[in-house]
N, CA, C and O atoms as a GROMACS GRO file, in nm:
protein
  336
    1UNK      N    1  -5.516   4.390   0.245
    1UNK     CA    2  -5.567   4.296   0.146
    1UNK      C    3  -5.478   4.173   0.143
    1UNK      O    4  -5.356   4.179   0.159
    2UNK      N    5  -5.538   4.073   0.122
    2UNK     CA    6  -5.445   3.974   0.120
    2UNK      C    7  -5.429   3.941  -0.016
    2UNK      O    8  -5.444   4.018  -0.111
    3UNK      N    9  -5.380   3.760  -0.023
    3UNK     CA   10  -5.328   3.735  -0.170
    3UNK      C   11  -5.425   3.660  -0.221
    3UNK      O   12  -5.495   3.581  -0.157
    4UNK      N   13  -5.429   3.686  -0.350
    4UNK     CA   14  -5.532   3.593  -0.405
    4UNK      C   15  -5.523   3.456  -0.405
    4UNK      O   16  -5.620   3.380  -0.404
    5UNK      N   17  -5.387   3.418  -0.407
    5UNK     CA   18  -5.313   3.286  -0.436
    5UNK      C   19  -5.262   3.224  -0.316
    5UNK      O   20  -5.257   3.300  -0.219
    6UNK      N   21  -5.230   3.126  -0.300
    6UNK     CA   22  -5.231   3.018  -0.160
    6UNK      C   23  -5.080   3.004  -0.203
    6UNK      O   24  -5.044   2.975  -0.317
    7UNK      N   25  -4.994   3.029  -0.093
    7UNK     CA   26  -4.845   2.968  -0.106
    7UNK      C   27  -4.820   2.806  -0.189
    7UNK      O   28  -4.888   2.708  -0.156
    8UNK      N   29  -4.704   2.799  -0.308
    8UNK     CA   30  -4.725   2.642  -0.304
    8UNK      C   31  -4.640   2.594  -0.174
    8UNK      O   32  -4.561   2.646  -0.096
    9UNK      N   33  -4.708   2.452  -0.196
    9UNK     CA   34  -4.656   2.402  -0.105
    9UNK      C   35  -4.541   2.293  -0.150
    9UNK      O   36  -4.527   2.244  -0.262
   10UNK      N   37  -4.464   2.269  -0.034
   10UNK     CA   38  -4.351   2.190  -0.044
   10UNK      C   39  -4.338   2.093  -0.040
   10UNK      O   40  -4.353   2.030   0.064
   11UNK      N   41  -4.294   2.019  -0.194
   11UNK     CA   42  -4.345   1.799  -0.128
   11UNK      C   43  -4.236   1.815  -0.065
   11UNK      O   44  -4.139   1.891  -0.065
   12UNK      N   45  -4.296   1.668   0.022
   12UNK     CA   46  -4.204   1.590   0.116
   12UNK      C   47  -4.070   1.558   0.022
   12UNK      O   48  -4.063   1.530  -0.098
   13UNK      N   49  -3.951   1.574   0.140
   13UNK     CA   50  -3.867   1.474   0.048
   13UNK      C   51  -3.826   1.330   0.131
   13UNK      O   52  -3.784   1.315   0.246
   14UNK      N   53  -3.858   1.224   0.015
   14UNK     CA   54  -3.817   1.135   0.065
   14UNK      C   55  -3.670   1.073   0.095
   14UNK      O   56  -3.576   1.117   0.030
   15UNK      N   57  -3.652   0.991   0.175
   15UNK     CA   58  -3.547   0.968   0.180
   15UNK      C   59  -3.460   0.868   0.070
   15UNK      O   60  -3.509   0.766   0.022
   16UNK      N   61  -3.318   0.917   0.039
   16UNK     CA   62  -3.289   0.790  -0.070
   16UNK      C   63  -3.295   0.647   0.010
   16UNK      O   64  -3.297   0.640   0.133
   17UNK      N   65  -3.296   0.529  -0.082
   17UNK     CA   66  -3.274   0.385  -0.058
   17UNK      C   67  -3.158   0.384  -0.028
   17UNK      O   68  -3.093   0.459  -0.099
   18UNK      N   69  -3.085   0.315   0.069
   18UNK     CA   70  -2.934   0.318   0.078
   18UNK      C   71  -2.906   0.162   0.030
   18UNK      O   72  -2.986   0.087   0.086
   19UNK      N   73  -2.808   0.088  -0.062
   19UNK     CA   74  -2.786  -0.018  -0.075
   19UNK      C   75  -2.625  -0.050  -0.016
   19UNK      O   76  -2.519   0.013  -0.020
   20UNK      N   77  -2.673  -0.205   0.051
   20UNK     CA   78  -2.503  -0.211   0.123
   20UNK      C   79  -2.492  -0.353   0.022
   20UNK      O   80  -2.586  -0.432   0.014
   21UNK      N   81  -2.350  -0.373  -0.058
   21UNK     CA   82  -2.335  -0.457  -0.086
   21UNK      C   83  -2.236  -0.560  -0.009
   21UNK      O   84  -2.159  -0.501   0.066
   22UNK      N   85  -2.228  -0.644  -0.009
   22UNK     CA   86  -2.142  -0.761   0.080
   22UNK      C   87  -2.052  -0.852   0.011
   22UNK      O   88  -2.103  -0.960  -0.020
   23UNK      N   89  -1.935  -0.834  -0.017
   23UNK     CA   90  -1.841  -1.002  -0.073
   23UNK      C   91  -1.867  -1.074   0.022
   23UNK      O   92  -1.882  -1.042   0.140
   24UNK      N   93  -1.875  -1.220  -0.049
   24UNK     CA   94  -1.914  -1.345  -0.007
   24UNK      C   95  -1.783  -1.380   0.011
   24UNK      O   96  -1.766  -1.433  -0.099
   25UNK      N   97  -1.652  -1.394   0.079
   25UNK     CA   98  -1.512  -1.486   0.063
   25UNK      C   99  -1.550  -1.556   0.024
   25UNK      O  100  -1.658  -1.605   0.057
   26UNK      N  101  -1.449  -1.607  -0.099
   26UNK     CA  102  -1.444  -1.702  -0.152
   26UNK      C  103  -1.360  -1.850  -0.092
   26UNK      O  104  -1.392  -1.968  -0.087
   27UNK      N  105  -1.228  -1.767  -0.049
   27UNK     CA  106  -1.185  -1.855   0.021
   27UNK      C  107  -1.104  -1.863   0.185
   27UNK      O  108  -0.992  -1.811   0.189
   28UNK      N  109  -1.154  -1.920   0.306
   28UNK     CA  110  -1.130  -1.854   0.388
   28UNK      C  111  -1.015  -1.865   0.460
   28UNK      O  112  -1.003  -1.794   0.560
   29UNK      N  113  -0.927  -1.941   0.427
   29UNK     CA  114  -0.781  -1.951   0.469
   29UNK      C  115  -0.640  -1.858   0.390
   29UNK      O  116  -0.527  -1.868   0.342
   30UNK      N  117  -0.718  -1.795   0.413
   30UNK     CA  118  -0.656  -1.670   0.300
   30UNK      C  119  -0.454  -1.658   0.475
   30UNK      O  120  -0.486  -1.681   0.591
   31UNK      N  121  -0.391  -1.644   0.463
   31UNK     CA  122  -0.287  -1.610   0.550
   31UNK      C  123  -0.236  -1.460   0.570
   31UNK      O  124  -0.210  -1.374   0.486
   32UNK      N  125  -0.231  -1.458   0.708
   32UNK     CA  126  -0.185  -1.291   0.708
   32UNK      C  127  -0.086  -1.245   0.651
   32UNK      O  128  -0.091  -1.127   0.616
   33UNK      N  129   0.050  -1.335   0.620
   33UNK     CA  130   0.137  -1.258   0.562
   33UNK      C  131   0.117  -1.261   0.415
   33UNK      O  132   0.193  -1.193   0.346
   34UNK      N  133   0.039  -1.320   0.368
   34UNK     CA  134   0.027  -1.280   0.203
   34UNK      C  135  -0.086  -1.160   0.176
   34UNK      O  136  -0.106  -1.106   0.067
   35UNK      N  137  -0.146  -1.135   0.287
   35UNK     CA  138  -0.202  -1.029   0.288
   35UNK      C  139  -0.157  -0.919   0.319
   35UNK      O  140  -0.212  -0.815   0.283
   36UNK      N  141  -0.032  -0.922   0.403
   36UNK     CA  142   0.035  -0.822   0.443
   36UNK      C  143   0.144  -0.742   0.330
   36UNK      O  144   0.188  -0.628   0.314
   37UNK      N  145   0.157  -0.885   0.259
   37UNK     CA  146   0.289  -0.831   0.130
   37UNK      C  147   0.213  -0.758   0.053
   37UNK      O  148   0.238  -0.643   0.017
   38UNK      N  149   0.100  -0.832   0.021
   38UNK     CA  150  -0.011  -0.775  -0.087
   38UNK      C  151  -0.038  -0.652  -0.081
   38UNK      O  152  -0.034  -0.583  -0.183
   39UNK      N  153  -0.080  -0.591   0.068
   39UNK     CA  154  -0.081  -0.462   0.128
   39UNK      C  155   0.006  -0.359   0.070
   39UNK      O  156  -0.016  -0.262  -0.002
   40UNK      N  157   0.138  -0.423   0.140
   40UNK     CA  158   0.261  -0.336   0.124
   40UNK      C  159   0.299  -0.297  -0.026
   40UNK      O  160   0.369  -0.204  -0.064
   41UNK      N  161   0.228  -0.402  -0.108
   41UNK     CA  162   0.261  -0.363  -0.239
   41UNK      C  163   0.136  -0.291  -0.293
   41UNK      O  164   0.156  -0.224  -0.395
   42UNK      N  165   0.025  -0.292  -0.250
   42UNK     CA  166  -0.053  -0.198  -0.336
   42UNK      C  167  -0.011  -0.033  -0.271
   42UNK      O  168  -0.011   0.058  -0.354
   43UNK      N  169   0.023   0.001  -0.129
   43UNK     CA  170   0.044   0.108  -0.101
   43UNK      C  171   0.177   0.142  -0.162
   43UNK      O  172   0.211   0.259  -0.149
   44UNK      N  173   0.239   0.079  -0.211
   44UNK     CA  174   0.390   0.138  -0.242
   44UNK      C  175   0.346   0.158  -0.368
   44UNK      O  176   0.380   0.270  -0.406
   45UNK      N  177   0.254   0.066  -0.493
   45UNK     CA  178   0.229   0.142  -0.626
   45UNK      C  179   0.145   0.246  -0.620
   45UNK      O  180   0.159   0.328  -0.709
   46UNK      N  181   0.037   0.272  -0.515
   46UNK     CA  182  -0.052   0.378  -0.473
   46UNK      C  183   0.053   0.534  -0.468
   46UNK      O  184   0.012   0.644  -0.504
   47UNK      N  185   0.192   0.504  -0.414
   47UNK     CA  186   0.254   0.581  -0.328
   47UNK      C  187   0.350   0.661  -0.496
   47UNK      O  188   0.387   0.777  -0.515
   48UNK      N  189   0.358   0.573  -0.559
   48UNK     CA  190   0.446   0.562  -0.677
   48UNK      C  191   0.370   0.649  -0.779
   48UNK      O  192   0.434   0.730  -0.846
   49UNK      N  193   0.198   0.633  -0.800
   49UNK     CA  194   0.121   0.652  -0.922
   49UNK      C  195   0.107   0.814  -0.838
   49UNK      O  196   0.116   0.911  -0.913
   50UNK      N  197   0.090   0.838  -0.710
   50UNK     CA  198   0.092   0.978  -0.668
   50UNK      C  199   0.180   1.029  -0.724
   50UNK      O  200   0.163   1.099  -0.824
   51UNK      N  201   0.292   1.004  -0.670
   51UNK     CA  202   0.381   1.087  -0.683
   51UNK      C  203   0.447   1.109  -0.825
   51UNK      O  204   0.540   1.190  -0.828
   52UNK      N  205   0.405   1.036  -0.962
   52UNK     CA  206   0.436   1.059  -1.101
   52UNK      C  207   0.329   1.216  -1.113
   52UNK      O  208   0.344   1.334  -1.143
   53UNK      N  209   0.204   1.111  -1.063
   53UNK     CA  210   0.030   1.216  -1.077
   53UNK      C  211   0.110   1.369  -1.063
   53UNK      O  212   0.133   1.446  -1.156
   54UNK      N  213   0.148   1.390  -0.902
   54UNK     CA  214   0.140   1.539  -0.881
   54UNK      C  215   0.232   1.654  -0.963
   54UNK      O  216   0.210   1.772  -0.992
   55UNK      N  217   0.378   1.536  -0.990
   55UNK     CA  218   0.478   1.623  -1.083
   55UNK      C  219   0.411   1.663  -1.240
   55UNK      O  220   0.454   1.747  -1.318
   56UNK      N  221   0.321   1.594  -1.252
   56UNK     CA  222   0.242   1.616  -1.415
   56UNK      C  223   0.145   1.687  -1.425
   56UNK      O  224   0.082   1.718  -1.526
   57UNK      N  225   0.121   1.730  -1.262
   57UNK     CA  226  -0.032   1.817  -1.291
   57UNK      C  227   0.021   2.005  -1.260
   57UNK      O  228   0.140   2.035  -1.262
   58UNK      N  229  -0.071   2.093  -1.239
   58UNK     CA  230  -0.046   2.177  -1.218
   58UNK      C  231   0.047   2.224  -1.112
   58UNK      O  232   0.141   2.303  -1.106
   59UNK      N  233  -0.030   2.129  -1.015
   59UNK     CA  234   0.029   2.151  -0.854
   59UNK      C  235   0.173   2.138  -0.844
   59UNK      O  236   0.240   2.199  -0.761
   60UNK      N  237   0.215   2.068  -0.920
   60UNK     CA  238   0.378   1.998  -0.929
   60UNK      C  239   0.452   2.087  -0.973
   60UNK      O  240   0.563   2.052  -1.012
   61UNK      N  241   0.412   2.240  -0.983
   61UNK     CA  242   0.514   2.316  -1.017
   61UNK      C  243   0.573   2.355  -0.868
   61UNK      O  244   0.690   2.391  -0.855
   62UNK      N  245   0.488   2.344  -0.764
   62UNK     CA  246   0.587   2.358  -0.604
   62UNK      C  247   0.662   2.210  -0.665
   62UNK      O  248   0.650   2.135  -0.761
   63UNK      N  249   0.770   2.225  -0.508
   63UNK     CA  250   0.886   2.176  -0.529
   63UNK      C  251   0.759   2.018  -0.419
   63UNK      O  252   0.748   2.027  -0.297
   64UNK      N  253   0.694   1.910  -0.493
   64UNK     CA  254   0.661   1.811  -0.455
   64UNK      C  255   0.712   1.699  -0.571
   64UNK      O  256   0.616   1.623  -0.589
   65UNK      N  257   0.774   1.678  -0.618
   65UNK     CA  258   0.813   1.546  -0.678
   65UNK      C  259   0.918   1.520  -0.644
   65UNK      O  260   0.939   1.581  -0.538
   66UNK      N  261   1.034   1.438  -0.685
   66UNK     CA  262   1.109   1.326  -0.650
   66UNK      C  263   1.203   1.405  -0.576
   66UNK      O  264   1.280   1.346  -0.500
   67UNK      N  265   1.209   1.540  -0.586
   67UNK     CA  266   1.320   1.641  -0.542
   67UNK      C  267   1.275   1.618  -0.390
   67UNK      O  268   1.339   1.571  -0.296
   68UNK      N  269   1.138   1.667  -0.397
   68UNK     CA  270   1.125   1.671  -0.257
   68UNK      C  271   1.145   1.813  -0.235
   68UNK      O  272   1.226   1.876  -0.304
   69UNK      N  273   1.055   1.882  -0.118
   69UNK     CA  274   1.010   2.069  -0.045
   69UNK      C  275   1.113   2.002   0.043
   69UNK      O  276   1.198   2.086   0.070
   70UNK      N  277   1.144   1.869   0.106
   70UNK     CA  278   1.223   1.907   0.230
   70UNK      C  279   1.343   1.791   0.232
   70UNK      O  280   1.392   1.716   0.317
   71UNK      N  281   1.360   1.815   0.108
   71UNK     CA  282   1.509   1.699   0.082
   71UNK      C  283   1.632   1.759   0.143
   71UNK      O  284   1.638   1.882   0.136
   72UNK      N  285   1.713   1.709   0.189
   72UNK     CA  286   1.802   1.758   0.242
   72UNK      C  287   1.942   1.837   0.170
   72UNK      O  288   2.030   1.914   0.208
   73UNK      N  289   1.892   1.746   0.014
   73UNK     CA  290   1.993   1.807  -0.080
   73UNK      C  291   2.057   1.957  -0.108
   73UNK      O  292   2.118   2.020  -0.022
   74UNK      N  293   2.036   1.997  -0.220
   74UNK     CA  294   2.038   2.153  -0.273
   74UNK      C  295   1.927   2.260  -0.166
   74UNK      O  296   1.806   2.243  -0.169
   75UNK      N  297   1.968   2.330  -0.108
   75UNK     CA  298   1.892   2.421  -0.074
   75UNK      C  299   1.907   2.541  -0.101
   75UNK      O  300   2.003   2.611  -0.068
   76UNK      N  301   1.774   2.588  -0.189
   76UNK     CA  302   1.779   2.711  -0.287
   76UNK      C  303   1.777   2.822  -0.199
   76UNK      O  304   1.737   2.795  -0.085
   77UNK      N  305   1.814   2.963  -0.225
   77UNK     CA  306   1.809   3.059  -0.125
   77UNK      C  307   1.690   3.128  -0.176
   77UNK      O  308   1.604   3.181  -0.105
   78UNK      N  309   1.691   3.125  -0.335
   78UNK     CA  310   1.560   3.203  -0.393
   78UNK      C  311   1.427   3.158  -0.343
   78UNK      O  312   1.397   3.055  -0.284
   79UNK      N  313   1.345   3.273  -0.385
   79UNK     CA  314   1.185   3.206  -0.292
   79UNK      C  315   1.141   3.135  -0.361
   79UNK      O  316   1.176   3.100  -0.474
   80UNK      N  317   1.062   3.108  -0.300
   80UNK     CA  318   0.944   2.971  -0.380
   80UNK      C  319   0.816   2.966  -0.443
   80UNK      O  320   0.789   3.064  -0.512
   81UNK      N  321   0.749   2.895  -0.438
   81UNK     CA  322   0.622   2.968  -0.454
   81UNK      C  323   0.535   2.932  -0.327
   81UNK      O  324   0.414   2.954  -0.323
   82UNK      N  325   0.600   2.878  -0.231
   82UNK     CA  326   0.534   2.885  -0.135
   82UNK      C  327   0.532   2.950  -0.028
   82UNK      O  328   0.470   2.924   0.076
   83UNK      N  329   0.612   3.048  -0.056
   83UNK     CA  330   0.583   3.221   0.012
   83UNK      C  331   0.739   3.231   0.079
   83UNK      O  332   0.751   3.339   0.136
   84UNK      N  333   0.856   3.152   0.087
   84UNK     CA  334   0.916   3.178   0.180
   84UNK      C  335   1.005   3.328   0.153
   84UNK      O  336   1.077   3.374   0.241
   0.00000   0.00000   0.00000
């Protein structure tokens, strides 16, 4: 016996719209080395706001903040928590 009822069927899915947006430069004599300092300084506050971030979160109870897992300083003999 078969079924009384007809499988539903499956809409199509469409695809999303993808939107690309574009900056217009504003100005085009922009110089490489002020772009380069500019650089160097957003990765060094990038580098700075990490490394406050990880000592404040959970993760920062391993030895990753200013101490440093592989500072050359104090080296503990007790284990860690990272299995040694």
């Amino acid at each position: 016996m078969g079924s009384l009822t007809k499988r539903p069927k499956i809409p199509k899915q469409v695809p999303p719209v993808k939107t690309i947006y574009v900056n217009n430069p504003t100005s085009p004599e922009v110089t490489a080395v002020s772009t380069e300092a500019s650089e160097a300084q957003v990765t060094s506050e990038e580098r700075k706001e990490s490394l406050l971030r990880r000592t404040r979160g959970r993760l920062g109870t391993i030895f990753t903040g200013f101490k440093g897992f592989l500072s050359e300083g104090e080296q503990s003999t007790r284990k860690t928590l990272l299995g040694e």
